[in-house]
N, C-alpha and C positions, 0 to 999 in steps of 0.2 A: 278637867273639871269645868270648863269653860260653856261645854259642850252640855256636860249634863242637866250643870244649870238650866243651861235655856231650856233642853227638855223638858226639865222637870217645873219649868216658871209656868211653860204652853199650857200642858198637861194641867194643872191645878186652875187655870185661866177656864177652858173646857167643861172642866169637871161643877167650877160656879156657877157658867153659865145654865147645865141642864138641868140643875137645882133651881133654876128661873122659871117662872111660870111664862106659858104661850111662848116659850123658846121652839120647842117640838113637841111633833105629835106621836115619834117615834116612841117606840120603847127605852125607858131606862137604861140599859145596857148596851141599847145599840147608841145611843145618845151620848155615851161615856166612848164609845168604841170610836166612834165620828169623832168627834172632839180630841180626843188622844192621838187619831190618824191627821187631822189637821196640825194639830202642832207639834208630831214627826216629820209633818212635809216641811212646815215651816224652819224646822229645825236643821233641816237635810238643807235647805236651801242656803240657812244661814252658814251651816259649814263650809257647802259649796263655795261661798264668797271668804271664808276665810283659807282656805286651799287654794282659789285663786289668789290671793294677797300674796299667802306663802309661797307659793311657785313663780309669783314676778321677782319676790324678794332674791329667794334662789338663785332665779338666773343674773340674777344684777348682783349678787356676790361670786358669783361664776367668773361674769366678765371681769369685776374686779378681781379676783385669785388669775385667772390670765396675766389681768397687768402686771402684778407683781411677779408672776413666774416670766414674765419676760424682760423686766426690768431685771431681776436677781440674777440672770443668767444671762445679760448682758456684759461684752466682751470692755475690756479694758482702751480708754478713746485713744486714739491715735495720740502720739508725741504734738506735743502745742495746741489739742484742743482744750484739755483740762490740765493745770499744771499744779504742782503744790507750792509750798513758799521753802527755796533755800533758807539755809543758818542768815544768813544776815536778813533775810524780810523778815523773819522771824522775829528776831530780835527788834529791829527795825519795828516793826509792829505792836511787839509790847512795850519799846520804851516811848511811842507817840500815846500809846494809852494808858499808861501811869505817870504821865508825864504831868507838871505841877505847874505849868502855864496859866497864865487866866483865865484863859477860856471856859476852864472849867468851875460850874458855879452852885456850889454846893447848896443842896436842898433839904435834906433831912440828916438825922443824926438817932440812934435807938444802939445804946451802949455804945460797944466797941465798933460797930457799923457805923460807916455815913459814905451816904449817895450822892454825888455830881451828876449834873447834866451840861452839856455844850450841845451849842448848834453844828451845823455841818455845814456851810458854804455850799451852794447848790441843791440842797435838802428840803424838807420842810420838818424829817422826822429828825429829831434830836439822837446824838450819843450819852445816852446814860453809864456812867462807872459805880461801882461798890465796893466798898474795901472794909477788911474785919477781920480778926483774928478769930478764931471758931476751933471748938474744942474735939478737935480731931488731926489723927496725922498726916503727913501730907501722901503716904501710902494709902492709910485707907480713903481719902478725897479721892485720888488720882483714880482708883480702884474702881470705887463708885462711878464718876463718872466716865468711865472707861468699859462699863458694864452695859451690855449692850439688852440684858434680861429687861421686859419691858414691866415686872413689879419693881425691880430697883428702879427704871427709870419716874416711873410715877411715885416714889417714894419725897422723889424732891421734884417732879411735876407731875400733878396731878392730872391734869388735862389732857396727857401723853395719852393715844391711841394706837399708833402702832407704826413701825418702821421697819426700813431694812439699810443693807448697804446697797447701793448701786453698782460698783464698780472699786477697785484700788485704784489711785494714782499712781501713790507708787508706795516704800516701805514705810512711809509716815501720813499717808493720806488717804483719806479715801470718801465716795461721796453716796452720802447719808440721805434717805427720802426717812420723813416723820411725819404724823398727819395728830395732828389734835381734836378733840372733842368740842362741839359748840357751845357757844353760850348765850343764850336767848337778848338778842334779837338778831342774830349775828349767825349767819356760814360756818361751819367748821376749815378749820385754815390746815393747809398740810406747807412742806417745806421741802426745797432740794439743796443742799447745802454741802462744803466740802468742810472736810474735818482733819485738822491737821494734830498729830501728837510731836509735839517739840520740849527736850528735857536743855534746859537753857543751864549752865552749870555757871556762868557768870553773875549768877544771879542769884546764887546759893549752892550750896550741895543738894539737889534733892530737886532746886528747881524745875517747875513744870509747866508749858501752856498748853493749852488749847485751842487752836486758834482754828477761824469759821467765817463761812462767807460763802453768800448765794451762786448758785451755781447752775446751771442746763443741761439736760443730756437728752437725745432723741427718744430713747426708750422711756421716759418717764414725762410724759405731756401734761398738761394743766387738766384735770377730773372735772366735769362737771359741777359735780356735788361739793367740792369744796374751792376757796380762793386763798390762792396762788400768796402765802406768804414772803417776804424775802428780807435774810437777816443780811444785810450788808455788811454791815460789822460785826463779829462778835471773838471773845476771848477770855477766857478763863485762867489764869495764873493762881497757879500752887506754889508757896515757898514755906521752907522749914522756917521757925519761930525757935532764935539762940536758946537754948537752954530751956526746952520743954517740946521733946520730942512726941507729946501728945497735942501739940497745937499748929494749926498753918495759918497764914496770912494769907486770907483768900482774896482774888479781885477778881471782879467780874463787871466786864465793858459789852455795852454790846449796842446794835443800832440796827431798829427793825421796821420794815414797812410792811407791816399789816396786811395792806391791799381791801380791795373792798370799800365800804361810803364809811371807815370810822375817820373821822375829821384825825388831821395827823396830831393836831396841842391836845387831843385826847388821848392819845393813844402815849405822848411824853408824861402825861402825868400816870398813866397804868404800871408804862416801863417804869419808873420813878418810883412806884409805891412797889411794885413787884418785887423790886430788888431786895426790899428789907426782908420781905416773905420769901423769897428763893434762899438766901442767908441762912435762914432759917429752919426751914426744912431741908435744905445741904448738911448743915450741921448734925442734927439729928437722922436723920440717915446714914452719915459719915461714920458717926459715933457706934452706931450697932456692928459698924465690921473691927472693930477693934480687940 
């Protein structure tokens, strides 16, 4: 349609003009015919340039779809380059991040939800935590976020653009590339990350985490077009809620460096407010698989 238009805008442009007096001396009809073949040239040319638009475009999703077919069929790395976390880091890991020390210094509150942040010794980007009980069971959370379809993933981030796995570590591991959507003024940020699924039964029946954390591999190098985010921390814990087998107590910790010129005390107060809104579309997402 894009096309015709302009055809048809030249064309009518033409056709005013020979209705002009001391435009031409030609005939009427050849004067329509000129005019009309002027802006079919015009117009041939203008597609010209949108065909070459599309065919760089092309080939620059080309290169990209290589990446990925070479990243996706990348071999599993050798013993001690990529490891996962045994039962005990495991553990170890989620009880330093629901743990009830000072450090952590509560910031907001919206019902059942409330958010902590602490600093990190060595850092500049803070750990944010979120805890809430949310009206879904810890089956379908787990479920959800276990769901690798990328409309369930943007159901509870919208920004989600697309992913794959890299590689398994091994039967509870494996490491995840994901790339997000930009948002003006700012790069689209993608990520390499390792993704551990660990069911922690001391910590309920049913208990569940997720635990994550930036990661390298050769086949998957830093894109031009996007910067290089890295979540240093992150972990998701699912637990049954006594006596309402439709509810879990969710916690969600996590600690991210952006990358890029956002000042890092900006990017604590995003993580900060995010979390209420992650809550919240987990929920609701959660809730339709039930």
């Amino acid at each position: 349609m894009a096309s015709l238009s302009r055809v048809t805008c030249c064309c009518l442009v033409a056709l005013a003009a020979a209705g002009s007096p001391g435009v031409s001396l030609q005939p009427r009809h050849e004067r329509v015919f000129a005019g009309a073949r002027e802006g079919l040239t015009s117009s041939a040319r203008w597609l010209q340039l949108q065909l070459d638009i599309l065919q760089l475009r092309v080939q620059a999703c080309g290169r990209r779809i290589d990446c990925l077919l070479s990243a996706s069929m990348a071999p599993r790395p050798a013993d001690g380059v990529l490891q996962g976390w045994d039962e005990a880091s495991a553990y170890a890991t989620v009880e330093q991040s629901t743990s009830a020390d000072s450090s952590w210094e509560l910031k907001l509150t919206s019902g059942s939800v409330r958010v902590w942040r602490r600093s990190v010794p060595g850092s500049k980007v803070n750990e944010v935590r979120a805890n809430g009980i949310i009206d879904a069971s810890p089956k379908a959370v787990v479920s959800l976020l276990c769901d690798g379809d990328a409309h369930a993933i943007r159901s509870y981030n919208p920004l989600y653009a697309e992913g794959f796995d890299v590689c398994r570590i091994d039967h509870r591991t494996r490491l995840s590339y994901a790339s997000v959507k930009a948002f003006f003024p700012l790069k689209p940020r993608d990520t390499l990350t390792r993704v551990a699924i660990w069911e922690l039964p001391r910590l309920g029946s049913g208990a569940t985490a997720l635990l994550l954390q930036h990661a390298e591999h050769p086949d998957v190098p830093v894109y031009s077009e996007y910067v290089r985010a890295k979540i240093l921390r992150g972990m998701h814990l699912i637990q049954p809620v006594e006596g309402c087998p439709g509810k879990s107590n969710f916690t969600l910790c996590t600690q991210v460096d952006a990358g890029g010129i956002i000042p890092s005390f900006v990017m604590n107060i995003i993580t900060t407010q995010d979390s209420l809104q992650f809550m919240d579309r987990l929920e609701k997402a959660a809730a339709q698989r039930e």
